[in-house]
C-alpha positions in Angstrom: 22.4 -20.9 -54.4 18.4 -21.3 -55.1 16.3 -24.1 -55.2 12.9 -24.7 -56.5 11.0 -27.3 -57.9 9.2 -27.3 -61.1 6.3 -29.6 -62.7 5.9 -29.7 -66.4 2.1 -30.6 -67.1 0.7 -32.0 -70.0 0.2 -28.5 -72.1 3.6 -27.7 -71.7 2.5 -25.2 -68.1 4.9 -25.3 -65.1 4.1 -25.2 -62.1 6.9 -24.4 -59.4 6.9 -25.1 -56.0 8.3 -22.5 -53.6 12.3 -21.4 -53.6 14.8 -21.5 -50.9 17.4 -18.9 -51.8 20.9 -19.6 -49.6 23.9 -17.6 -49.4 26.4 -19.4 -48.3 29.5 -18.8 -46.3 33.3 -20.2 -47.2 35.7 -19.5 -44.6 38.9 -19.4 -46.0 42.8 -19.8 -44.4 44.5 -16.3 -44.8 41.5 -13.9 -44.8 39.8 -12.1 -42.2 37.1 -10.4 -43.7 33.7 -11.5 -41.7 31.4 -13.8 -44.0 27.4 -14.4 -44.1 25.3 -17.4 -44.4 21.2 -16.4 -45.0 18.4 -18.4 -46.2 15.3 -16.6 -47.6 11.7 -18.6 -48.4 9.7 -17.7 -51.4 5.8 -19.1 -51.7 5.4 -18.2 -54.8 9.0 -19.6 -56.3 10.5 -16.5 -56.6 14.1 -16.8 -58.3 16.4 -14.1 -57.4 18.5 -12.8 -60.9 21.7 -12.6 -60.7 23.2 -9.5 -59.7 19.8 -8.7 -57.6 19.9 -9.4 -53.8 17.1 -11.2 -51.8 14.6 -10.0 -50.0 11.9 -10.6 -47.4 8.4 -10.6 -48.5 6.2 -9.4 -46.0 2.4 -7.9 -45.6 2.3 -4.5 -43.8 2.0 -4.3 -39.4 2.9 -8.2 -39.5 6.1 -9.8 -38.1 8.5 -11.3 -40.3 11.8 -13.5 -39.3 15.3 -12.7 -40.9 17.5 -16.1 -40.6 21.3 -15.9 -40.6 24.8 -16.9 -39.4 28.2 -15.1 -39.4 31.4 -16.3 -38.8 34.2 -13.8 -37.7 37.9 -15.1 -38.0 38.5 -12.2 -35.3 36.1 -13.0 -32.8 34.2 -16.1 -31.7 31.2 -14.8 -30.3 30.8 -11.9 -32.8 28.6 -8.9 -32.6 26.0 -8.8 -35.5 24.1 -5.2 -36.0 21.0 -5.4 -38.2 19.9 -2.1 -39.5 16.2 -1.7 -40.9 16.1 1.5 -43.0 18.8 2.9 -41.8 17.8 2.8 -38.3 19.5 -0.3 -36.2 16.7 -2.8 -35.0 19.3 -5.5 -33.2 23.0 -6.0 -31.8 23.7 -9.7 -31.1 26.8 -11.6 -29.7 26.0 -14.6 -32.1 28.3 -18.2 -32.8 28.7 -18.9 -36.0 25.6 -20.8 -36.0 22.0 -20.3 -37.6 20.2 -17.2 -35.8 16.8 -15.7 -36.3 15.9 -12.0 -36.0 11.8 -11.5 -35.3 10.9 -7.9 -36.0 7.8 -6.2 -37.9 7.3 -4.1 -40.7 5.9 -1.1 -40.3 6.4 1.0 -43.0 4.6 0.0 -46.8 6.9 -0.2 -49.3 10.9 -1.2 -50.3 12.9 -1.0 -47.5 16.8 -1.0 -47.9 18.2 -3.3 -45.2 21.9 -4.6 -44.2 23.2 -7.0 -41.4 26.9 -5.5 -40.4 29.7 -7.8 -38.8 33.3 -5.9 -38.1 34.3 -4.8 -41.5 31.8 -6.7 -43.5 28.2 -6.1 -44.5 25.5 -8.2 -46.2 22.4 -6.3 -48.0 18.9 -7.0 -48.6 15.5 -5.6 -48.2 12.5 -6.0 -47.2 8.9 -5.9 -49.6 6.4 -4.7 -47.8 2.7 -4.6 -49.3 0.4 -2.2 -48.0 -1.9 -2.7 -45.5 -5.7 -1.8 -46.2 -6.0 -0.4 -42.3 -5.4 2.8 -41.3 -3.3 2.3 -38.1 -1.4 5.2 -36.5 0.2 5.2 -33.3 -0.8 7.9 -31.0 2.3 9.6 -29.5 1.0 12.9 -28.8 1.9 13.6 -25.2 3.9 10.2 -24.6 6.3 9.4 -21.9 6.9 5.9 -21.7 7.3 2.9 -24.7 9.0 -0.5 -24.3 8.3 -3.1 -26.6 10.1 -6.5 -27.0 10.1 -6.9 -30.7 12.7 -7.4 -32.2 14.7 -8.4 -28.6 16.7 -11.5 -27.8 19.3 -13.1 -24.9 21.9 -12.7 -27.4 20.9 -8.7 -27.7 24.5 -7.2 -26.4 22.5 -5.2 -24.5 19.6 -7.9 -23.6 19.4 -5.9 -19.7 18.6 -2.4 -20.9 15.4 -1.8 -21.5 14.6 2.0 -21.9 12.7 4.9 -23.3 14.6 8.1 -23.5 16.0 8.2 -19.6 13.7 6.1 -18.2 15.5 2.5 -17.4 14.1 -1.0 -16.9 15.7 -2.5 -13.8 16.0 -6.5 -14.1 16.8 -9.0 -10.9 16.4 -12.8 -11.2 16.6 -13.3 -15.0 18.7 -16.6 -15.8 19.1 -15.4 -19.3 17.6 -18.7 -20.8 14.2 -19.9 -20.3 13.7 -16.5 -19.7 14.1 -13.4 -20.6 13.8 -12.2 -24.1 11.7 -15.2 -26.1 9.5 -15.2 -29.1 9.1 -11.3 -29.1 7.9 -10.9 -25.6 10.2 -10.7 -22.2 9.3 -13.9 -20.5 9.7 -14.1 -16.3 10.0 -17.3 -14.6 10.5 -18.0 -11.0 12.3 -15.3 -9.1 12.7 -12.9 -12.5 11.4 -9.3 -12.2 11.2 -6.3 -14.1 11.0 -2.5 -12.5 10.5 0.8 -14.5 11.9 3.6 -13.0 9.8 5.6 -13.6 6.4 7.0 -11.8 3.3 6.8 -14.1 0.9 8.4 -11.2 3.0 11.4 -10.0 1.4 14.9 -10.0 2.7 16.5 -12.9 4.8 19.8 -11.7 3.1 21.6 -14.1 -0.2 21.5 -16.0 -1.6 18.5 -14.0 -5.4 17.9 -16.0 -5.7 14.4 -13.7 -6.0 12.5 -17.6 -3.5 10.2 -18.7 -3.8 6.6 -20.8 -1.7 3.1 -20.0 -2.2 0.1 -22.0 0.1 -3.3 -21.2 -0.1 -6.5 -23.2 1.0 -9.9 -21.5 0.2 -13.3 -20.6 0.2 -15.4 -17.6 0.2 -19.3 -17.4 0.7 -22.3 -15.0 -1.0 -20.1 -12.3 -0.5 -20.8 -8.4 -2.0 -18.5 -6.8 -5.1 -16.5 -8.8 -5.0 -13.4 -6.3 -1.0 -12.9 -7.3 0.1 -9.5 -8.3 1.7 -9.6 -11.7 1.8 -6.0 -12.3 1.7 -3.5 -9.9 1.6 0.4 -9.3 0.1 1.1 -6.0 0.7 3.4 -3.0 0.2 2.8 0.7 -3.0 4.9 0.4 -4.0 2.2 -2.3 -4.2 4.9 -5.0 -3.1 3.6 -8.0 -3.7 0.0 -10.3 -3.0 -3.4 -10.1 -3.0 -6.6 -12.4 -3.7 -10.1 -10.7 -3.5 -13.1 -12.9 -7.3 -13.3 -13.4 -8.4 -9.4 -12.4 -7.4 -5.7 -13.6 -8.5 -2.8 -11.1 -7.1 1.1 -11.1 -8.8 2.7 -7.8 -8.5 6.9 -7.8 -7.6 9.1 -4.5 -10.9 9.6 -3.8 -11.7 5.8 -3.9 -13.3 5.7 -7.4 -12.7 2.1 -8.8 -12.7 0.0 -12.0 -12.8 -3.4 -12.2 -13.1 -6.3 -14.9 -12.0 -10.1 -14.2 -10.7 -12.1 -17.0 -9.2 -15.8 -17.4 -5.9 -17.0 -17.7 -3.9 -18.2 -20.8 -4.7 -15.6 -23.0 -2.9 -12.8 -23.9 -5.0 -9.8 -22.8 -4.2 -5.6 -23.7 -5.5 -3.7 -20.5 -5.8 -0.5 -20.8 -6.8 2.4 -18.4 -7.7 5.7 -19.4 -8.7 9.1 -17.0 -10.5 12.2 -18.8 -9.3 15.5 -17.1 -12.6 17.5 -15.3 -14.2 19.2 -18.5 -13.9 23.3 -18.5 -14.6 26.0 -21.0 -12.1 25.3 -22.9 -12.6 21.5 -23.7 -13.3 19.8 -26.5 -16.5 17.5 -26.7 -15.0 14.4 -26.2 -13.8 15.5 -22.9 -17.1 17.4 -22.2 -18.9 13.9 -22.4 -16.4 11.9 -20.3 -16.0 14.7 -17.9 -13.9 13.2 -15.2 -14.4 10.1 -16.5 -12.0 6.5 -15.4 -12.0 3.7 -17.9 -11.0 0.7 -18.0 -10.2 -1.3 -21.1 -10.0 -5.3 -21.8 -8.8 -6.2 -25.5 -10.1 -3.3 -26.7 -13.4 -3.4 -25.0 -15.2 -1.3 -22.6 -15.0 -3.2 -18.9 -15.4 -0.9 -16.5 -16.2 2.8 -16.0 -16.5 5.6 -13.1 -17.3 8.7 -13.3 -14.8 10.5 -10.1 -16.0 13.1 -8.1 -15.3 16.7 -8.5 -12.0 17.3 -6.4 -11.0 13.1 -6.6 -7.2 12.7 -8.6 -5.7 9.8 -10.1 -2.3 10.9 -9.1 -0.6 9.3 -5.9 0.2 10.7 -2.7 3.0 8.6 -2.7 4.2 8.0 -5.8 5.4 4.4 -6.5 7.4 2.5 -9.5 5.9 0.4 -12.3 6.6 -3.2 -11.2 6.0 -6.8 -12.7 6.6 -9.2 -10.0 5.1 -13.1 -11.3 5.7 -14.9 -8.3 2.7 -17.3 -8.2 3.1 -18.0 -11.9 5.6 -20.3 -13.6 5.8 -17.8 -16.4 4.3 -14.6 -17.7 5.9 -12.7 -20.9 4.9 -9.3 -22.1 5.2 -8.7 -25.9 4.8 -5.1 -25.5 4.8 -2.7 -22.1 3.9 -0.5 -21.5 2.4 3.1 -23.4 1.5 5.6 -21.4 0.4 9.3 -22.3 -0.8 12.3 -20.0 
């Protein structure tokens, strides 16, 4: 079923108004075959032809929502997988009641799309127009990913949160008001997140002393401004560390960068170490020979230049942790990247 409005003017020229396009589901005594309900806006009062199946308009690099229910006669919660070209992007326990996937297109173009529940399957797609930027995501030399797109306390999996073998550890989470919310993991109260996983260990091999990290969040309803939110520090203090108004990353040798910030705002930090330049580097690294950096929203905050022999890596090598205690909530749309 599709509705839109139309208005005839004077010359005989419509006008429509946008177009709601519904599928709706019938459940019927007797059968057992899992059933869809979807809705799908149009702006522009797109009518879908019969035969063709709907689809989700959406600009290039921005986040679009997919709304649905299904009902299966076999299982009340029922698991729901969503598979964006041909890769899955969500598994969901979900009622049978109206559900909304967040996710974002990436890829320009006509993307072939299907939502799968026991033996049945709805398809659509999504229209993606190209976007006139150029972005590419750097992976070259990349050990650690987590993002929250896409994520959601009905996820069947809604406590694993890992890149290749390295695992998220969660303790505290309720699993509403928290958790995963509006494309970000939210922590309230007692909530906290660990990565296993030890972004400032020497390398066994090959260790330059360069490596990037970038984490985007947000804190609110602060307590206690000096509060660690994120945290990576040994008992040497080697290492870096997020407060809720103040980003710092201090080397072995005591070389520190520093930037303070306010709260409320959703801030990317970033810090970046240049290996000691040799014969064999390129320019870039030959002009930030040794070089710590220390990135606010893009922006150049802070910057050290470390001594000869001074190493980024930790004595003691310690864990990636996000422990919010003095704030009533802090969510992180996507943490963390980090290259060496």
């Amino acid at each position: 079923m599709q509705l839109v409005a139309e208005l005839e003017q004077a010359d005989g020229s419509l006008i429509k108004s946008n177009s709601i396009y519904f599928d709706l589901a019938v459940r019927e005594e007797g059968k057992n075959t899992p059933v869809f309900a979807t809705r799908f806006d149009y702006s522009d009062g797109t009518v879908i032809k019969s035969g063709s199946r709907p689809y989700i308009p959406v600009s290039q690099y921005d986040n679009y929502t997919l709304v649905y229910a299904a009902y299966n006669p076999k299982e009340i919660p029922t698991t729901v997988k969503v598979y964006e070209g041909g890769n899955l992007i969500s598994s969901a326990s979900v009622s049978f009641v109206r559900t909304e996937l967040q996710s974002r297109a990436m890829n320009a173009g006509v993307v072939q799309c299907s939502m799968v529940c026991g033996t049945g399957q709805y398809v659509f797609s999504l229209e993606v127009s190209k976007s006139d930027l150029q972005i590419m995501e750097p992976t070259d030399n990349m050990v650690l990913k987590l993002s929250a797109t896409g994520r959601s306390n009905s996820d069947v999996n809604r406590e694993e949160w890992r890149y290749n073998d390295i695992e998220t550890v969660f303790t505290g989470f309720k699993w509403g008001g928290d958790g995963w919310m509006n494309g970000a993991l939210r922590m309230t109260d007692d909530a906290r997140a660990e990565v296993r996983f030890q972004p400032l260990a020497a390398p066994e091999s090959n260790a330059t002393g360069a490596m990037a990290f970038m984490i985007r969040y947000k804190v609110t309803n602060v307590m206690d401004e000096n509060a660690e939110v994120v945290r990576c520090v040994d008992k040497n203090g080697t290492g870096f560390v997020i407060t809720t108004q103040e980003a710092k990353m201090v080397s072995r040798g005591n070389s520190t960068v520093i930037t303070k910030f306010a709260t409320d705002e959703i801030y990317n930090i970033g810090f970046v170490a240049y290996p000691k330049a040799g014969a064999q580097s390129t320019e870039d690294e030959k002009l930030n020979d040794n070089m710590l950096y220390l990135y606010v929203n893009g922006i150049m905050s802070g910057s050290v230049q470390r001594g000869a022999s001074d190493s980024i890596y930790q004595d003691f090598p310690n864990i990636l942790q996000w422990v919010p205690a003095a704030v009533r909530w802090m969510s992180i749309p996507c943490v963390p990247t980090l290259s060496i």
